[in-house]
N, C-alpha and C positions, 0 to 999 in steps of 0.2 A: 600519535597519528602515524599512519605508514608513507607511503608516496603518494597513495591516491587520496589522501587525507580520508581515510576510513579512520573510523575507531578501533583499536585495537586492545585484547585484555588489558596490557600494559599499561592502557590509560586508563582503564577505569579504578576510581580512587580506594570504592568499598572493595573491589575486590584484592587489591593491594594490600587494605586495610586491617581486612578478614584474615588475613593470609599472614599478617605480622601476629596478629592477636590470637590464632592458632599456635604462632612459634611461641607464643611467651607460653601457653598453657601448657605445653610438652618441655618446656626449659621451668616448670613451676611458679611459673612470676605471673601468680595470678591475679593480682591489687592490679596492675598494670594491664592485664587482658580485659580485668574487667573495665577497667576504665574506659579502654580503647575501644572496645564493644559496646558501653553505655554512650559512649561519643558516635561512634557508627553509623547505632540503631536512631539518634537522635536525626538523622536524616534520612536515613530510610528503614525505616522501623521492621517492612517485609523483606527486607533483601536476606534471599537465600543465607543461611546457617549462622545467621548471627546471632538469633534468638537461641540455638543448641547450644552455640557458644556461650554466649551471658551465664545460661543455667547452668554448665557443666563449669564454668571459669568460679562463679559464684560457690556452687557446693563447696568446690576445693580451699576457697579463699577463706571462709569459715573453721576450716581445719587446719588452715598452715599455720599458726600461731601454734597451737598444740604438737603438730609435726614437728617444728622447730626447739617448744622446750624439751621434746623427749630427747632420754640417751641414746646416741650413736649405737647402733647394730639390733638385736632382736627386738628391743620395745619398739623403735621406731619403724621397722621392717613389720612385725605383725599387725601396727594401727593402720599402717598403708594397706595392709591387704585386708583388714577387716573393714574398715571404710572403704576398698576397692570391692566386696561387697554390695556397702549399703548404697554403691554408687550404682551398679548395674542394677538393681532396682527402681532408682529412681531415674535411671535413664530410660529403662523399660518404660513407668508410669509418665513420661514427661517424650517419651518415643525420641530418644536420644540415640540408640543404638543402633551401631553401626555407621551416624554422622562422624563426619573430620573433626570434630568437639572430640567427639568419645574417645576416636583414635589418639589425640594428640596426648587424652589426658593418661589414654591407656599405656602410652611411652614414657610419659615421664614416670608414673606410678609402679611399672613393673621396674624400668632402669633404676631409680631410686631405691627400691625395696630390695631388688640383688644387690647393689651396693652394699646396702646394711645387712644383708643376711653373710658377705662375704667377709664383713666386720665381725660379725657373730660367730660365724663360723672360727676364724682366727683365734679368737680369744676366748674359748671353751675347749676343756678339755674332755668332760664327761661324751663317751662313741656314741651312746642314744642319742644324746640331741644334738651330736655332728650331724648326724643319721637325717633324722627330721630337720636339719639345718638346709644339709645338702638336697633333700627333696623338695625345699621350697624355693631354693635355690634355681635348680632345676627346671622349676616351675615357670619363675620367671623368667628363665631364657630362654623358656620355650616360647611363652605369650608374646616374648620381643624376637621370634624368628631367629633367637641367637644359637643356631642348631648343634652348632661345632661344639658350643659352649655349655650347653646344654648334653650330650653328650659327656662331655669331661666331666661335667660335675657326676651326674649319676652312675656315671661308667667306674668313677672313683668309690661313690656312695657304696654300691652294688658287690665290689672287690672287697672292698675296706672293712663294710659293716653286713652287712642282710639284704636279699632282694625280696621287693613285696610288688605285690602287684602291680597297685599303681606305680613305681618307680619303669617296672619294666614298658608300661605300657608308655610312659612317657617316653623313654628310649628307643621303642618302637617309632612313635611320633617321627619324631630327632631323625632316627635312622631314616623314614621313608625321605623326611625331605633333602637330606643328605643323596638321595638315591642311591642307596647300597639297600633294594627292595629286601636280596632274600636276609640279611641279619632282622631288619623291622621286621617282616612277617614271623621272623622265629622270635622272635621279643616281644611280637603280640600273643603268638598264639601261647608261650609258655605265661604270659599273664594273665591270660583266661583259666590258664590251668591251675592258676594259685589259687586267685578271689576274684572272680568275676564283678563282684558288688561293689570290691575297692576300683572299679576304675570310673574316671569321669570322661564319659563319652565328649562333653560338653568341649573337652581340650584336647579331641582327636578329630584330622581334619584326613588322616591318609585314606587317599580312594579305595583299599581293599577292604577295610571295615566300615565303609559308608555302600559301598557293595555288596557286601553281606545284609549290611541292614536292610537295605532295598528289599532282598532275595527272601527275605525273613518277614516284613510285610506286607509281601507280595503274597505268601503263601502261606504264612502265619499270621493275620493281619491280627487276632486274637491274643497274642503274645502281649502279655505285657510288658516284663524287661528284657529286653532284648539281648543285653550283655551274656546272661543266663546263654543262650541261644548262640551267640556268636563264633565259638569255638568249631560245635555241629557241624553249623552250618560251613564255617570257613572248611572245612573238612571235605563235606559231602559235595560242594561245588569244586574241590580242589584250590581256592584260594591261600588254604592255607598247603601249602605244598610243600614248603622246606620241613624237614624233620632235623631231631636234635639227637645227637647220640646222649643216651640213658648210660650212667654207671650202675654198680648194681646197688648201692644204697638208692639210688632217685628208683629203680624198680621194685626194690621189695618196700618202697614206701609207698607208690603209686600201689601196689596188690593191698597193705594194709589198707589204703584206704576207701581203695574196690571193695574189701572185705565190710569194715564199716557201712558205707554207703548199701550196697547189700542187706546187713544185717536190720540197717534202718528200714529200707525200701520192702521191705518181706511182709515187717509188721504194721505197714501204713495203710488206712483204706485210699478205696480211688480218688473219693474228693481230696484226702491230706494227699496225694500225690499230685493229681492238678494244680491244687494250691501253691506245692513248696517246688524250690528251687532239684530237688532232686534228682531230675530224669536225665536234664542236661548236663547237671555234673557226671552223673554218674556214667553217661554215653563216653563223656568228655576221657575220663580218666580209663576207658575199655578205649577207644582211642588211640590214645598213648600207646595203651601196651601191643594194641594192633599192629602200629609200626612198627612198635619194638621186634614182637616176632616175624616180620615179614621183611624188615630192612637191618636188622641188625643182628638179629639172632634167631636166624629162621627155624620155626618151632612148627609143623606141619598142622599137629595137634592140638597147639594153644592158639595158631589162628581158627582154625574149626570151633574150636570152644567161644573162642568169643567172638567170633559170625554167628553162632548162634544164640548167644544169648544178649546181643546187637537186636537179632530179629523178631526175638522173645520181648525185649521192649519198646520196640519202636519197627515193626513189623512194614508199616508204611512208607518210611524212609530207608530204612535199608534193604529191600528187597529190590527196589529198582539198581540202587546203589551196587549189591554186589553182582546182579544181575549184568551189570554193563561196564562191568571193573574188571579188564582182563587179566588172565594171571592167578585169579585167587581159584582155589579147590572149589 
């Protein structure tokens, strides 16, 4: 009670009660949450989230026997995320997602799983599945807001061993909420340039590529994967604004692959070109070399050539584009 003898959150018991039974479910001590939630609900069966709680405390409780005999580092790190999985599904089907259940369970289950993957990582020496160590790694520090940390791993992953798409894009992530925008945007936009299909949109949350999508909906509501599309688009709205300086190995790979992507595009009918990923890659990587000849190695000739063979495929889009882009011939 306060002074004026009001009730106050502090006094009420379920809420107290909820609120400890949440901590056990993020500390893993889930025999106990559930106990304390079957106790709960035994007095008030409807009070807010104790029913999310039961189901998400229960799932887990069933699995910790098995969590527990497995070996310290990858076995018990992959079963946590492949049950972390089968769990977003049945939080979906049971409309769990996004309650302080899910969250609670979603800290223990990513914190746990870097734990073991940092175990794994230690004690392997084979760089492949450092590789894939470190980006799961990664993964989960990013799901725990652990940016800094997230960052380190992949920053190392990326130096050490190979950069792939998804990794970049996760560093992108990292970076934006770090706020150092222009390295994230040049981390997004060069992982669109890899494999656009390798990224999981589902674990990027930075406004610049939630703003693209928008802008991509809006006016391509037809698109189906958007990813395909993102790069484009971040381009022609100027979102994606930093550029990266190109060595000349990264350019005469980018023209091979012009050349490829060409070669394919020549011999495809209209429907196989609707259908396939093609148009966007291949805007994507004319692109690249756009900046290349205009900010880095200005080429008068080779931006003319691919202005116009920009216009030649996508005539709608780049006509207003270079129309109102001052500077260009």
């Amino acid at each position: 009670m306060d002074q004026d003898g009001q009730l106050t959150f502090n006094d009420d018991p379920l809420l107290t009660g909820s609120n400890e039974a949440f901590r056990l479910i993020e500390e893993g001590n889930f025999f106990a949450a559930v106990e304390k939630l079957d106790r709960l609900m035994s007095s008030n069966p409807d009070y807010p989230g104790l029913a999310e709680g039961y189901r998400a405390a229960k799932f887990w409780q069933n699995r910790k026997k098995t969590i527990e005999e497995l070996n310290p580092g990858r076995d018990t790190a992959d079963f946590l995320m492949k049950q972390w999985e089968e769990f977003t599904s049945y939080a979906e089907e049971k409309d769990l997602s996004g309650s302080t259940a899910y969250n609670s369970v979603m800290r223990y289950i990513f914190f746990a799983a870097s734990e073991h993957y940092k175990i794994a990582f230690n004690d392997r020496e084979n760089p492949t599945d450092n590789f894939t160590l470190l980006l799961q790694l990664g993964t989960c520090f990013l799901r725990l807001g652990e940016y800094a940390h997230t960052i380190e791993a992949l920053e190392y992953a990326r130096s050490s061993y190979r950069s792939n798409a998804f990794l970049l894009a996760l560093l992108g992530e990292a970076y934006f909420h770090k706020n150092d925008i222009p390295k994230s945007l040049l981390y997004f936009r060069e992982a669109f340039l890899v494999d656009p299909s390798e990224i999981d949109l589902t674990l990027i949350k930075a406004r610049p590529i939630h703003d693209i999508i928008a802008i991509i909906k809006q006016e391509n509501p037809e698109i189906e994967d958007v990813r395909e599309w993102i790069p484009v688009y971040g381009f022609l709205h100027d979102i994606f604004y930093v550029k990266r300086h190109l060595n000349s190995q990264q350019v005469e790979q980018l023209k091979r692959e012009i050349y490829t992507l060409e070669q394919n595009y020549q011999t495809m009918s209209k429907d196989r070109i609707r259908t396939s990923n093609i148009v966007p890659r291949l805007i994507n990587k004319y692109l690249w070399m756009l900046d290349y000849f205009e900010f880095q190695n200005y080429d008068f000739e080779s931006i003319n050539d691919i202005r116009s063979r920009l216009l030649s495929i996508d005539k709608e889009k780049f006509e207003p584009y270079f129309k109102n882009k001052p500077g260009l011939p």
